[in-house]
Structure formats: C-alpha cells, structure tokens
C-alpha positions as CSV (number, residue, x, y, z in Angstrom):
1,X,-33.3,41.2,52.6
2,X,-29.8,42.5,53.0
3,X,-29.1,44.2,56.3
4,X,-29.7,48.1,56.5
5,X,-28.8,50.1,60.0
6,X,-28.2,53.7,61.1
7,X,-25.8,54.9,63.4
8,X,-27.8,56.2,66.3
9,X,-26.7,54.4,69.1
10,X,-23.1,54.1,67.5
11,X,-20.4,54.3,70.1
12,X,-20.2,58.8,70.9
13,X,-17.4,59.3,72.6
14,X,-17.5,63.0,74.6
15,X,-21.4,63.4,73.0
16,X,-22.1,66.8,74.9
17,X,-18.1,68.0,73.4
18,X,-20.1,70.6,71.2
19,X,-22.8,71.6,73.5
20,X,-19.8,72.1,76.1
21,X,-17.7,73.8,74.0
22,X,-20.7,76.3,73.4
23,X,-21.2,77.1,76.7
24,X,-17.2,77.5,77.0
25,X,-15.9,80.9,78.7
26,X,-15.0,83.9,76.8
27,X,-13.2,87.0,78.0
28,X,-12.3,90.0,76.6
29,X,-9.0,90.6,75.1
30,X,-8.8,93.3,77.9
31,X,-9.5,90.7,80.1
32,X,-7.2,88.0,78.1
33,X,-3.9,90.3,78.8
34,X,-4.4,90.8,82.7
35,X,-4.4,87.4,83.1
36,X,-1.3,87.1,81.5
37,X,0.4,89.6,83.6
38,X,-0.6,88.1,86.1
39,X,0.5,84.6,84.4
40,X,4.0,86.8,83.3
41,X,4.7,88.0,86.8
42,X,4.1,83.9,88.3
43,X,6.0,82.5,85.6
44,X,8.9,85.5,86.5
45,X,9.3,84.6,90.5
46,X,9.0,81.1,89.4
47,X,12.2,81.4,87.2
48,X,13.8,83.1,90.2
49,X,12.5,80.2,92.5
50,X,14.2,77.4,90.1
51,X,17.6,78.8,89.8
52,X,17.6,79.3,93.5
53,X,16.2,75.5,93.9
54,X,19.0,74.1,91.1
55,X,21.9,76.0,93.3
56,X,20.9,74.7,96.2
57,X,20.7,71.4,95.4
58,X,24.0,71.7,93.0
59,X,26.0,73.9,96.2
60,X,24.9,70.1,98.3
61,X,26.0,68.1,96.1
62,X,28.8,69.3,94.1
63,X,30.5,71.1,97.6
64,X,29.1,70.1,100.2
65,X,27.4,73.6,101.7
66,X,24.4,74.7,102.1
67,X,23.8,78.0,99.6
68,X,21.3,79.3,97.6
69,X,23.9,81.3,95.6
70,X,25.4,79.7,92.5
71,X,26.6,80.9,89.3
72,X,26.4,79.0,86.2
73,X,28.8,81.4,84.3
74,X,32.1,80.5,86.6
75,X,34.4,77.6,86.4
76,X,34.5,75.9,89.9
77,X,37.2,73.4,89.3
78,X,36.8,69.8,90.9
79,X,34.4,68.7,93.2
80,X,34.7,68.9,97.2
81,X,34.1,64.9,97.3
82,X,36.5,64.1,94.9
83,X,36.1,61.0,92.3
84,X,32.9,60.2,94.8
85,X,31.4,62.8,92.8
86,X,30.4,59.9,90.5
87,X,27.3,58.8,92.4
88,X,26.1,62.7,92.7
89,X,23.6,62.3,89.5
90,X,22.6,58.7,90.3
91,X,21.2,59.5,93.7
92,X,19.6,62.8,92.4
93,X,18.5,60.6,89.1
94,X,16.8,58.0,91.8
95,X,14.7,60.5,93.6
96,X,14.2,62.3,90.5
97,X,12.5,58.7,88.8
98,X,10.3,58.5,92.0
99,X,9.1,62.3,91.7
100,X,7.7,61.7,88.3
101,X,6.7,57.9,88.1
102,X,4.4,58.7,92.1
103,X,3.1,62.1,90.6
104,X,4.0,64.0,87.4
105,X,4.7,61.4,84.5
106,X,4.6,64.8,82.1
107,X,7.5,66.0,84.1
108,X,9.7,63.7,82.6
109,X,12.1,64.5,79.7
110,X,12.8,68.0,78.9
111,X,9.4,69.6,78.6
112,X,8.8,71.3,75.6
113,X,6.9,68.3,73.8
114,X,4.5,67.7,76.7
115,X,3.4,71.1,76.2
116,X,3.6,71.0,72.6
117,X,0.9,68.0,73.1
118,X,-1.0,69.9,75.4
119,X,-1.9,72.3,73.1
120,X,-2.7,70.1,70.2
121,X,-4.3,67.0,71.8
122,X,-4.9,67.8,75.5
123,X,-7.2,71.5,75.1
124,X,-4.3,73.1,76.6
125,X,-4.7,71.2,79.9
126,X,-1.7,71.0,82.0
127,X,-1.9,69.9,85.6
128,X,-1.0,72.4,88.1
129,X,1.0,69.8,90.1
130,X,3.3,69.8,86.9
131,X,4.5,72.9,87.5
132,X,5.7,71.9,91.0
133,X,7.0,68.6,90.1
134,X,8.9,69.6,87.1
135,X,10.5,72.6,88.8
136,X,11.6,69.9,91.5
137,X,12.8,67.1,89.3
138,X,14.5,69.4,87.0
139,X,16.5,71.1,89.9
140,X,17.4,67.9,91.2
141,X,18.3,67.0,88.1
142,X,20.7,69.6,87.2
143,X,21.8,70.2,90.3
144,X,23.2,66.8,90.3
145,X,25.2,67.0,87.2
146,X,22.5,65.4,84.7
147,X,23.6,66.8,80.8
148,X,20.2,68.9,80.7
149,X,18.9,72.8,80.5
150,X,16.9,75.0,82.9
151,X,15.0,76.0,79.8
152,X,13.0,73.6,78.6
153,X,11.6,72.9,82.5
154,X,10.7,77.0,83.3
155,X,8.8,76.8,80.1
156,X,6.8,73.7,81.4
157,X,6.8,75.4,84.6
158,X,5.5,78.5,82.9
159,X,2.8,76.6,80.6
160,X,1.4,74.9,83.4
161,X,0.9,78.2,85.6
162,X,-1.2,79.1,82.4
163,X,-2.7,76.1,82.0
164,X,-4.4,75.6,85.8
165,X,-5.2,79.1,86.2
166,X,-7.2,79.0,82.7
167,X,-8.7,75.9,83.9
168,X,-9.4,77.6,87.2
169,X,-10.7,80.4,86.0
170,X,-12.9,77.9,83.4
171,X,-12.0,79.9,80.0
172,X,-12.4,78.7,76.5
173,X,-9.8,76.2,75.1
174,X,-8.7,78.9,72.7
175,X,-7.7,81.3,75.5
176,X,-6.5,78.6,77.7
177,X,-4.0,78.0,74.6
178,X,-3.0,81.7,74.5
179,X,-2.1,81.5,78.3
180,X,-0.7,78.5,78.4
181,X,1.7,79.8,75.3
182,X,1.8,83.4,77.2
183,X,3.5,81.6,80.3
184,X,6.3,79.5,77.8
185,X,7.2,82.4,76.6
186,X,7.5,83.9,79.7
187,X,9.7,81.6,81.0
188,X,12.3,81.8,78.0
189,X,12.0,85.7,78.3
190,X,12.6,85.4,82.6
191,X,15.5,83.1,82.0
192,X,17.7,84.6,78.9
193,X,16.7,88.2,79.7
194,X,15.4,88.3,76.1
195,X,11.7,89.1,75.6
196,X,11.5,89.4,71.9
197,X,12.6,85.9,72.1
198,X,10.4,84.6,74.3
199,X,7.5,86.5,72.4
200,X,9.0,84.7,69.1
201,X,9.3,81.6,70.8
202,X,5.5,81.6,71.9
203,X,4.5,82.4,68.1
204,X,7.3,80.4,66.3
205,X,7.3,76.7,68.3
206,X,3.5,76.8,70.3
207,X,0.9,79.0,68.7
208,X,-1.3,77.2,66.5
209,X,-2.9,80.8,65.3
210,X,-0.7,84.6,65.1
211,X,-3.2,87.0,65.4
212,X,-4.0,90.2,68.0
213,X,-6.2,87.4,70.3
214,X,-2.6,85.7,70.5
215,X,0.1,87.5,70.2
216,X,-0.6,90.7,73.0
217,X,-1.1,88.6,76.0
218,X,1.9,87.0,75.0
219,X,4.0,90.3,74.9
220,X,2.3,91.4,78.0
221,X,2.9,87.8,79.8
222,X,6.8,88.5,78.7
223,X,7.5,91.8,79.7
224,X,5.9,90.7,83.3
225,X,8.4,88.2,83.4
226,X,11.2,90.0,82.3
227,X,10.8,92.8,84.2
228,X,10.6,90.5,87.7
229,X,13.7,88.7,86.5
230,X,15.6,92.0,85.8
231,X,14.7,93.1,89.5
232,X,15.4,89.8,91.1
233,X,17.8,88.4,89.1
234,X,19.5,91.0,87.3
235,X,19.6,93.3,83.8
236,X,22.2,91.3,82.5
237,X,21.4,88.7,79.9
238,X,22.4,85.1,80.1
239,X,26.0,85.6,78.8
240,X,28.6,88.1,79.6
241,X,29.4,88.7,75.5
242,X,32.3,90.6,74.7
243,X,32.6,93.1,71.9
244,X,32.5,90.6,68.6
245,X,33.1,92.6,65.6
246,X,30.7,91.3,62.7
247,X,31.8,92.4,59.7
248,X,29.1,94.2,57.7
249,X,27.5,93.6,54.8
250,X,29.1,95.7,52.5
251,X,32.5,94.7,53.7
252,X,31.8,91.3,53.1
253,X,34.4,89.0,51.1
254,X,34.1,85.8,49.6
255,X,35.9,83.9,52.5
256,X,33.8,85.5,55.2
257,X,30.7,84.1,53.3
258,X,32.1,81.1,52.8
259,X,32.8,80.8,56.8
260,X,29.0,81.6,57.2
261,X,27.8,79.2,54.7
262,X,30.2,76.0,56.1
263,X,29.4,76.6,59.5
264,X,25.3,76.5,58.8
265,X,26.0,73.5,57.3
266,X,27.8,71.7,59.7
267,X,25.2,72.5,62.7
268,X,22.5,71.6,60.2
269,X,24.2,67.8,60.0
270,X,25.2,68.5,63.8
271,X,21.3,69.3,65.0
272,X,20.3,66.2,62.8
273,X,22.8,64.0,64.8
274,X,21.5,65.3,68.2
275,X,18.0,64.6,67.5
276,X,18.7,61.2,65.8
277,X,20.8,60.4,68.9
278,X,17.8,61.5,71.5
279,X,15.8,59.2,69.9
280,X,17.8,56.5,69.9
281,X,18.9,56.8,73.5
282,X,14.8,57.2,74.9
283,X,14.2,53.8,72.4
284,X,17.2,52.5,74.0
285,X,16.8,52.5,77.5
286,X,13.7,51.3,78.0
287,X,15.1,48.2,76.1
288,X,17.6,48.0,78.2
289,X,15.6,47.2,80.9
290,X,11.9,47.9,82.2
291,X,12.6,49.2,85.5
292,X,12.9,52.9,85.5
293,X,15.2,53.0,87.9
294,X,17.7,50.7,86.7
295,X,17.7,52.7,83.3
296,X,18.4,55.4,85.3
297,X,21.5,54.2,87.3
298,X,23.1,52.7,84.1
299,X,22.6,55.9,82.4
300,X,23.6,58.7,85.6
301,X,27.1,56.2,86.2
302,X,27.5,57.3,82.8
303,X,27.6,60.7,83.1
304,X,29.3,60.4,86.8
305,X,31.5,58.3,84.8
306,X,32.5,61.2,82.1
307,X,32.5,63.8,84.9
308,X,35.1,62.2,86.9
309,X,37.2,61.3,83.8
310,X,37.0,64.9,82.7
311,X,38.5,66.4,86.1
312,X,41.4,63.8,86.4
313,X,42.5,65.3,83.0
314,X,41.7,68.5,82.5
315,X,40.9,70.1,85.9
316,X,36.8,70.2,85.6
317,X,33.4,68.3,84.9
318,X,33.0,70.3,82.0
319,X,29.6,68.7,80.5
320,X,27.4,68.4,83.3
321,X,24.3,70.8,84.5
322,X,23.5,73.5,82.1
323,X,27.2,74.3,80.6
324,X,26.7,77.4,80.8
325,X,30.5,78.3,82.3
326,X,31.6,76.1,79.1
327,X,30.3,78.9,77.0
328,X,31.5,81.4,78.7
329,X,34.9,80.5,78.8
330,X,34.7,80.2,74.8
331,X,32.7,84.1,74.4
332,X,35.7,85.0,76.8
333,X,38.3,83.8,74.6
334,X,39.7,81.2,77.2
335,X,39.3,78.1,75.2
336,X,40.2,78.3,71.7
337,X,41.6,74.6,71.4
338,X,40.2,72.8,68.9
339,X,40.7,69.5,69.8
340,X,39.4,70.1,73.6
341,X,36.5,71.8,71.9
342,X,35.7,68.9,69.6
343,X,35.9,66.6,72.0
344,X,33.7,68.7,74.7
345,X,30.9,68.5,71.8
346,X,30.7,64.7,71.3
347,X,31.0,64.5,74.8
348,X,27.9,66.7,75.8
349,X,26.0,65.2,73.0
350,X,26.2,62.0,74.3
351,X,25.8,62.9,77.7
352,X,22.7,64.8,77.2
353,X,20.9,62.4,75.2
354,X,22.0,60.0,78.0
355,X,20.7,62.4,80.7
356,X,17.1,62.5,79.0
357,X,16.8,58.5,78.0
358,X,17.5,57.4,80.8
359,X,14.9,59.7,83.2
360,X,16.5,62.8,83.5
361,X,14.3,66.1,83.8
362,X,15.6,69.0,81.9
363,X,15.8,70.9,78.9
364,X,17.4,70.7,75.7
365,X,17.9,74.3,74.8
366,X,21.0,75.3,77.3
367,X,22.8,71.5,75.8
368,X,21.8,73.3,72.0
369,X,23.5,76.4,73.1
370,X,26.4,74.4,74.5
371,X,26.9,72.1,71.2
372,X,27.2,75.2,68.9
373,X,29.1,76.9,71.0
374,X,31.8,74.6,71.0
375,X,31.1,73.6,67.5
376,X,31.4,76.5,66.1
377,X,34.6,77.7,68.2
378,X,36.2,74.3,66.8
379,X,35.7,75.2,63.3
380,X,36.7,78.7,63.4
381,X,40.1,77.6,65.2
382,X,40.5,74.5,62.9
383,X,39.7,76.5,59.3
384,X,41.7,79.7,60.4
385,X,44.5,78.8,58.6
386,X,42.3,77.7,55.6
387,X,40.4,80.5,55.8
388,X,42.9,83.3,57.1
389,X,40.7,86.8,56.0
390,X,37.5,85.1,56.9
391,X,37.0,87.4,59.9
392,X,35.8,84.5,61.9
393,X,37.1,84.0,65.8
394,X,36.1,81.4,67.9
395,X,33.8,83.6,70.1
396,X,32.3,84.8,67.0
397,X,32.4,81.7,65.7
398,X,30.4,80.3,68.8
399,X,28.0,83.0,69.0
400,X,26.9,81.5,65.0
401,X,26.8,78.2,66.3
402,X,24.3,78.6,69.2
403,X,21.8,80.8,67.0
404,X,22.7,77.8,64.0
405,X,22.3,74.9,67.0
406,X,19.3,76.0,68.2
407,X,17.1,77.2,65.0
408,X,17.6,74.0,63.2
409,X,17.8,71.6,66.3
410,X,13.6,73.1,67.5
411,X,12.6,74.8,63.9
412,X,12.5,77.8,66.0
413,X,14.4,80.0,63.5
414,X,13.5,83.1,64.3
415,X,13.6,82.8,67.5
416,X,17.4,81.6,67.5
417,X,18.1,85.0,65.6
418,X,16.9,87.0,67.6
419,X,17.7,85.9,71.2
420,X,21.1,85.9,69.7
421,X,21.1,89.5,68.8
422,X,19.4,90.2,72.0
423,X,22.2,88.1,73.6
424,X,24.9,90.4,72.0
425,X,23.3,93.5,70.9
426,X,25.3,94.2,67.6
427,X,22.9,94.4,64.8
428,X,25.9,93.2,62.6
429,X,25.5,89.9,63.7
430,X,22.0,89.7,62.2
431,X,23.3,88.6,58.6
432,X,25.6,86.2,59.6
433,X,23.2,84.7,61.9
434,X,20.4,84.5,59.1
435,X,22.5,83.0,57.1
436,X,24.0,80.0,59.6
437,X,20.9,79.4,60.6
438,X,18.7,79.3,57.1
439,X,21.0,77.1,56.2
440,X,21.4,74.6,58.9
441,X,17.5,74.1,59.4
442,X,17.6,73.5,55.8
443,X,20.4,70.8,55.7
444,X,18.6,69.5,59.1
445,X,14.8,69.1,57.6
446,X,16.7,67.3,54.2
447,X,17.9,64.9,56.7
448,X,14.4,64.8,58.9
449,X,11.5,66.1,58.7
450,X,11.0,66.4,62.5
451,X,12.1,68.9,65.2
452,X,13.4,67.6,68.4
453,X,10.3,69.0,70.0
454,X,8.0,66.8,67.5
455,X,10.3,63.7,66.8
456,X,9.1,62.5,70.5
457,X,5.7,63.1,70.0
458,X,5.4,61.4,65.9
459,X,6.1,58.3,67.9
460,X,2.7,58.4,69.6
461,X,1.2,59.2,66.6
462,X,0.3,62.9,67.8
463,X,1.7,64.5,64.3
464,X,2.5,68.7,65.0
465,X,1.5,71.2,61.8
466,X,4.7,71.8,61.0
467,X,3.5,75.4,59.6
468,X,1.8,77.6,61.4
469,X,-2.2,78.4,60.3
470,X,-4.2,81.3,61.4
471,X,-7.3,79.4,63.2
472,X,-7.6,78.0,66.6
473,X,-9.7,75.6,65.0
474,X,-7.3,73.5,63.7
475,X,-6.7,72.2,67.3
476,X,-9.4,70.2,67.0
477,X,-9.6,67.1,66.2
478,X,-11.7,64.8,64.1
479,X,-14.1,63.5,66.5
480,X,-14.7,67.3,67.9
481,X,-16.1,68.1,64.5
482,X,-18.0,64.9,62.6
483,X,-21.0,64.0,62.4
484,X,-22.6,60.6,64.6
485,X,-25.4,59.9,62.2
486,X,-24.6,58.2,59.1
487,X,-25.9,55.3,57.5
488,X,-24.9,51.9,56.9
489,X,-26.0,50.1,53.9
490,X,-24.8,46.3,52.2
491,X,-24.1,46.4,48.8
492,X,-26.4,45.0,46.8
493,X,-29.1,47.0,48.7
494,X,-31.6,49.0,46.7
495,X,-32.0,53.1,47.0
496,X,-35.8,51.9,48.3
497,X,-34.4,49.3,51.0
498,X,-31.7,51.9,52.2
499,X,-34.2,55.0,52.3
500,X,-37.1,52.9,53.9
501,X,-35.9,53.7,57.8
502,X,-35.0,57.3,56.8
503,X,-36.6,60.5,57.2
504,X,-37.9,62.1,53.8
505,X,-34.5,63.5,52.8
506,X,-31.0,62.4,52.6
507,X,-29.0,64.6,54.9
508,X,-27.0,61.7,56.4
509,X,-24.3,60.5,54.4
510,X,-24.3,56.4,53.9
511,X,-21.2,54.3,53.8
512,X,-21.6,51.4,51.6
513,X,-20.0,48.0,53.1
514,X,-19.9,44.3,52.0
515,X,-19.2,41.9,54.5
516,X,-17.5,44.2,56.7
517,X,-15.5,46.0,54.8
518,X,-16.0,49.3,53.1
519,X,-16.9,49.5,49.7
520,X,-17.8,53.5,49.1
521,X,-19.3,56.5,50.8
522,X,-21.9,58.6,49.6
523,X,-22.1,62.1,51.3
524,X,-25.2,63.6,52.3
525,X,-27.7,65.5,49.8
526,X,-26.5,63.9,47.1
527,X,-30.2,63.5,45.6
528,X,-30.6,59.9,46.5
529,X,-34.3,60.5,48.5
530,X,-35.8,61.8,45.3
531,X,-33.8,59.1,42.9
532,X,-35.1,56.2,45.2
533,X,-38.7,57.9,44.5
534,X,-38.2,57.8,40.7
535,X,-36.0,54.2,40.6
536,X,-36.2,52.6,43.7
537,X,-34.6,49.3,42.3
538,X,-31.2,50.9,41.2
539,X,-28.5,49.6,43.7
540,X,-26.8,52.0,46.1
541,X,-23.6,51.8,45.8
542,X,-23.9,52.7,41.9
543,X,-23.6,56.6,43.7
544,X,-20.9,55.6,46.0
545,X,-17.4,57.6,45.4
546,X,-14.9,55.2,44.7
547,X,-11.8,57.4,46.4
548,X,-12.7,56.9,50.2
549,X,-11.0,58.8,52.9
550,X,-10.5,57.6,55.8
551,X,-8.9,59.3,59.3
552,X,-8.5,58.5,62.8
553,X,-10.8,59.9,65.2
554,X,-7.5,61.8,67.0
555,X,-6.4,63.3,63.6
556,X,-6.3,66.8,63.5
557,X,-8.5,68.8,61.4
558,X,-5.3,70.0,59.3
559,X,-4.4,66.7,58.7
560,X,-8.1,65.8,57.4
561,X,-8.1,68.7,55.2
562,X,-5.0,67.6,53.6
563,X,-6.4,64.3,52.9
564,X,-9.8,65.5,51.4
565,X,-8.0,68.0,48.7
566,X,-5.3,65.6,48.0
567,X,-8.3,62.8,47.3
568,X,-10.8,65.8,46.0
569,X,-13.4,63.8,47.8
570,X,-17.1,65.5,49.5
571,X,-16.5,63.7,53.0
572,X,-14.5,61.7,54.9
573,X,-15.0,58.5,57.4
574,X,-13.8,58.8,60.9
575,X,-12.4,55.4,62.3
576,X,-11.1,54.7,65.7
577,X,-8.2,52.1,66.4
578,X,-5.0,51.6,64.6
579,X,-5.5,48.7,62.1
580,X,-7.2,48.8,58.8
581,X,-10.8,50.1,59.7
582,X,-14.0,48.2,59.1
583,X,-17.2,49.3,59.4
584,X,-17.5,48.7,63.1
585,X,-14.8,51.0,63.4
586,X,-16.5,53.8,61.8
587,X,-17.4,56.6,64.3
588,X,-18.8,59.3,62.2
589,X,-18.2,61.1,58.9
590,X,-16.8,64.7,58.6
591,X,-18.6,66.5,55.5
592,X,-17.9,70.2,54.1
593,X,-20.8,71.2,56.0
594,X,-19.5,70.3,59.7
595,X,-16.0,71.7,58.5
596,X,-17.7,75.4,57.8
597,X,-19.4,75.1,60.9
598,X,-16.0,75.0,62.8
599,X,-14.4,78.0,60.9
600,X,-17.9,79.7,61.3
601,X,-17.7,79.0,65.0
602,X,-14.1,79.9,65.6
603,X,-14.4,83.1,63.9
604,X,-14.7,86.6,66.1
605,X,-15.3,89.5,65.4
C-alpha cells in the first residue's frame, strides 16, 4: 500500500516561538516614550563621545598631538609626518580588522544594513558590545584617513543602545523595533543638528510600521538627542551655510528648471554608480585574497596612496575622513573649479568604496553628502555659460546635490529634503530640492532596484520591503507563522488510505508527492473527510491545486503574501534550504487561517 505519514515529529525549528512570543513584554506607550528619552539622551552623549574619540585618534595621527578638539569644517593643509602619512590608515585599518573579526563582526562596513537586518531578520536584536566596537572601529577608522562617514556608525551606535536595553528590559519584539529605530534616529538628529530628519529617517529607511506606537518614541528619542548635542556640542548644524538665494516658484524660468531637472538626473546616474561601485569593491576584495588583513593593507595603501598624491599637488588630503571641510569650502564659495571639483568626486568615490571593501568601519552618508556636493558645484560652474539666467551657483548648486546624492543613493527621500532645509533654513530651497531629488531616485531605481542600504543585504538573500506597510507583523517570517502539522500522502493513494491515520476531520492540509517530489497541495477543510466517507476509492490528488507555492522558511510574510495573490492559491508550502525543495524539505504550510491569526495578534487597541 502506498506510503502515507504525518508531519508530527517533522523537524520544528524554535517550536515554543509562538508560546514565547505570547508571553512577550508589553509596555505602555507612556512607558514606550521614556525609554526612548532615555535611549535619546544615551544615543546624544554617545554622539558627543564619537566625535571626541574620531579627533583624537585623527589629532595622533594626522599631527602628531594629543587633542580631543578637532574640526571637521576647517582645511588643515598637509600632514605633520609628511608623505609618511601614507601608512596612517593602514595601521588604523589593521587594528580596526582585529576589533571586528575578535569581537563585533556587525561592526564592519558602514552600519546601516546591519541594522536594517536586525530589524527584519534578527527581532531587533543588536548586541550591546556593538555599540562599543563600532564606535571604536569607526573612530579609528576615520581618524586615520579611511573614505567613510561618522553617520552611518552613531546610527548603529544608537540602534544598538536601543536594542540591549530592550532586550534588558525583556520587551516585545515590536517595541524592541521602535527603540531600536528611536536610537537611529537619534543619532542622525545628535550628529546633523536636524531632528525632523532624524525622525524622517527612523520612519522613511527602518520602520516597518508608521503609526502613534512608532512614531512618538521616535520624536521623543530625537529631541533627547538633539537637545544634549546642542548643549555639548553646539546649536549650529553641521554646515556653516551661507545665504543661497532660491529663486521662488513664481519667478521660476525655463532655464532655472531645466538646471533642476539635469542636475537630478545626473546624481540619479551618479548614486547608481556609487552603489554599483560598493558592490563591486566588497565582491572584489575578498577575491583578492582571503585574509582580511591583507585586503585591508592593499585597499588603506590606496587611499594613503591618493592622500599623499593629493598634497604634493594641491596643498591637502582632500578625500579622506568625513569631507566635511571639502564641503565647506564649496557652500563658502572657495572652490568653484570645475575640473578640481570633478576630479575630487571620482576620487572620493573610489576611495570610499575602497575604504568599505576592504574593512573599513564607517558610514556612507557624510561620502553621499561629499559626492553631491562636488557634483553639483561642477555642473553649475561647467553649464553657467550654457545656462547663463539659470540662477544656479556652485554653493547652490552643491546644496541640490547632497539632498539629490543622498535621497536616491538610501531611498530616503524625504529625509534628504528635509535635513537639507533644516541644513539651510530657506523654505525656497524646498522646490528645487523636491525636484533634484524625485528625479534622481527615479533615474537611480530605473537603473536598480536596490538602495545602498539593501543592495548588501539582497546578496544574503535577506530581501527589505521596499515600501513601507502599516503592521509589525510583517517582520515575521514564514516559519514564525505556519503550521507544523500537515500531511504527506503518495499519489496514487486513495481519500480512505490518506484519512485512515487522521482524526475525523480534515483540518491539516496534505501535500501530495510522488517519489519525492511534489505533485500538489490540498489545503485544510477542503471537505475531503466527508468525500472519503462517500467515495473512499477516488484518488487524492484528484483535489490537489495544481498552482503550488512554495517559500523559504526565512521569507518574510510580505513576500509570502505576494506570492499567494500573484498564484491566487489557498496555502502555501514552507521549505528550508536553497535548492529546489522536495518533500523532505517541507517544514510546514502557511494557510489563510494562520495568516489572520498574525494580523489578529498584532493588532492593539
């Protein structure tokens, strides 16, 4: 008789995962936003605590003292040691590689990814020993001359404040998300001086759900933060902008658009060859060879390499650390060349993407910033004469570029708009900006799909919503939800062979096989207990749906969905492994009914 067998004792991976996430934590929303103050005010004197960690260790080995004051903004001219300044970011970039490979692997990189997966695949769990490691990789890193931001690192830092004190405190994974996303926005808010942003930021690039549950701690987690960098750091924002006149809307003339419109478009095709780049260069290196810290000498000589070159000719460094002074000089109308500017972009580029392949621990947000900036500048010097009534200066120009850089570069749109107008404070620029930026995340997701924040983490198959939902429980993932008890039946069995071993209904769904491999899948209550009463000959899998869904047991839910309406199927089976599933991959079946269950559960009143 052919073979007929339940799933009873199939492999459950985290079985007690729904009684435990029962019994998980709640707090009020009262509750919810004095943790992140608390979280705000942390992730505020950490901020304060990095930049004074990244001077120091920039003051060693740039000049030679030992300081803790250091300002990004000003142009310091060469180095104390001279062309020696070469081996600067190698022997930071050593001790950086044995930081993260002896105790923070998730440290490595520039940060925003590991949190990004932390939220979607991890339950928002984020070592507290990140926070420490990351803040002193990334300062070494920096500090050294690596290509890389102070951005993308607070942010981690900030996340992973949120993270351990949600896991210390032992709250819900919903809430732990909220904090966790409450601290990154923090840090963005502590290190720009812009909370809006950081609050936009939070909602825009982490948040899987916008609601009141998510979006007040978050303010409150920002304001804490802003308000402790203000006091310690300062009121002024990150850039010293000067009074940029945008022309308004009504004065607008068809070569002012037109300004707007090409510029958008050439950071759009600009974003998509920085991310294309950064991929490249982290596929690269470890080809180049498998010890870490031999990708990291090749790739720091680089940059030493570029640094030196830059002084012997012009007088400074130019692309290393943040950039920040680079910028400045543009917003303060002190580099208007176009050719310098030009070749300061490809330069940074590839330093940056060189920085981060090869080991380096920092952000990509301040090198964004930096690539408009000079982007734009260049174009508005180089099109003047084209363009003469198009209104457009190179500070101007720059200011564009960042917001254009940095919306289409993370998909963070909104956010780019309006730390920018934070940034500046003229409401004028607000068009110009909209429109720059629109249109270079367009031109950027026609030429891929991915962010730089989700390129890294598509190539371990963790796949980010790239919209944003308005449930927490779409987190989850496909094992969190199915269902462990399913039958197996060979075709060729009859409905009285394959209901013998079963209780008197038909609440299980049963996948149909034949030798090995999966015919068809019949979802539960589909009437089969009382047909096998009334013809217990017919075969089964003459009631088996011949479109079959199949998804990884890591998928998440939104992906699952997509796949049931797309195939208008009742049920999906839940595989584990890579290859082409066969039955003994099968790890459980996720119906409608389980799928209710997890809105039901997420929902609160």
């Amino acid at each position: 008789m052919p073979a007929v067998t339940t799933s009873d004792d199939v492999k459950a991976i985290a079985a007690g995962s729904r009684k435990a996430l029962s019994e998980e934590r709640r707090v009020s929303l009262l509750v919810l936003c004095a943790l992140a103050l608390v979280i705000g005010v942390m992730t505020g004197l950490g901020a304060v605590v990095f930049r004074a960690l990244i001077a120091f260790v920039h003051n060693l080995s740039y000049n030679g003292t030992l300081s803790f004051v250091y300002n990004a903004n000003v142009m310091e001219g060469p180095s104390r040691f001279g062309d020696f300044v070469l081996l600067s970011p190698v022997i930071g970039g050593l001790i950086v590689v044995f930081l993260v490979r002896r105790f923070a692997p998730e440290a490595k990189g520039h940060g925003v990814p590991e949190v990004m997966d932390a939220i979607f695949y991890k339950q928002g769990n984020i070592r507290g020993t990140v926070a420490v490691i990351k803040a002193l990789a990334s300062a070494l890193s920096i500090g050294s001359g690596a290509a890389v931001g102070r951005e993308g690192p607070i942010i981690q830092i900030g996340s992973a404040l949120g993270s351990a004190f949600s896991q210390f405190l032992g709250i819900s994974t919903r809430q732990k998300i909220t904090l966790l996303s409450a601290g990154a926005g923090a840090g963005i808010a502590a290190t720009f001086n812009t909370p809006l942003g950081g609050v936009l930021f939070a909602l825009e690039i982490l948040l899987p759900e916008v609601s009141n549950r998510t979006f007040l701690p978050v303010v409150v987690a920002t304001a804490a933060a802003t308000t402790i960098g203000r006091i310690l750091i300062g009121p002024d924002p990150a850039f010293a902008v000067p009074d940029v006149q945008f022309p308004l809307v009504a004065s607008f003339n068809v070569q002012e658009a037109l300004a707007f419109v090409l510029l958008g478009l050439l950071c759009g095709a600009a974003a998509w060859a920085f991310i294309r780049l950064l991929v490249f260069m982290e596929d690269g290196f470890p080809r180049l060879s498998e010890n870490e810290y031999v990708q990291n000498i090749v790739g720091m000589l680089i940059i030493g390499a570029i640094m030196v070159g830059l002084t012997r000719v012009f007088g400074h460094s130019y692309v290393d650390g943040v950039g920040y002074s680079v910028i400045q000089q543009i917003l303060d109308h002190k580099m208007t060349a176009a050719g310098l500017l030009i070749l300061l972009f490809a330069l940074k580029l590839i330093a940056t993407t060189v920085s981060l392949g090869s080991g380096a621990s920092g952000g990509i947000f301040s090198p964004s910033l930096y690539l408009g900036a000079t982007l734009g500048a260049a174009f508005a010097a180089a099109t003047t004469p084209i363009l003469p009534h198009s209104g457009l200066s190179p500070s101007s120009a720059a200011i564009i570029g960042m917001a254009a850089m940095v919306g289409a570069g993370t998909g963070g749109v909104m956010t780019a708009i309006v730390m920018v107008f934070e940034m500046t404070r003229d409401y004028a620029i607000i068009v110009p900006a909209t429109v720059a930026v629109a249109l270079a995340a367009g031109v950027r997701r026609a030429l891929i799909g991915e962010t730089i924040y989700t390129v890294k983490l598509r190539h371990r198959g963790h796949r980010i919503p790239k919209e944003r939902h308005i449930n927490l429980y779409l987190v989850k993932q496909a094992q969190d939800i199915m269902e462990r008890r399913f039958i197996v039946a060979e075709a060729g069995t009859t409905l009285r062979q394959t209901m013998l071993t079963e209780d008197t209904d038909d609440a299980r769904a049963i996948v149909v096989e034949r030798e090995n491999r999966i015919v068809g899948l019949i979802p539960p209550r589909s009437g089969l207990w009382v047909e096998s009463q009334t013809n217990p000959d017919v075969l089964v899998e003459r009631f088996a749906e011949s479109r079959i869904v199949i998804c990884r047991d890591q998928d998440l839910l939104s992906l699952v969905f997509a796949r049931l309406k797309r195939h208008r199927a009742g049920a999906a089976i839940v595989f584990r492994g890579t290859s082409r599933p066969r039955v003994n991959d099968i790890v459980g079946i996720i119906t409608k009914r389980v799928i209710a269950d997890a809105v039901i559960d997420s929902y609160e009143d």
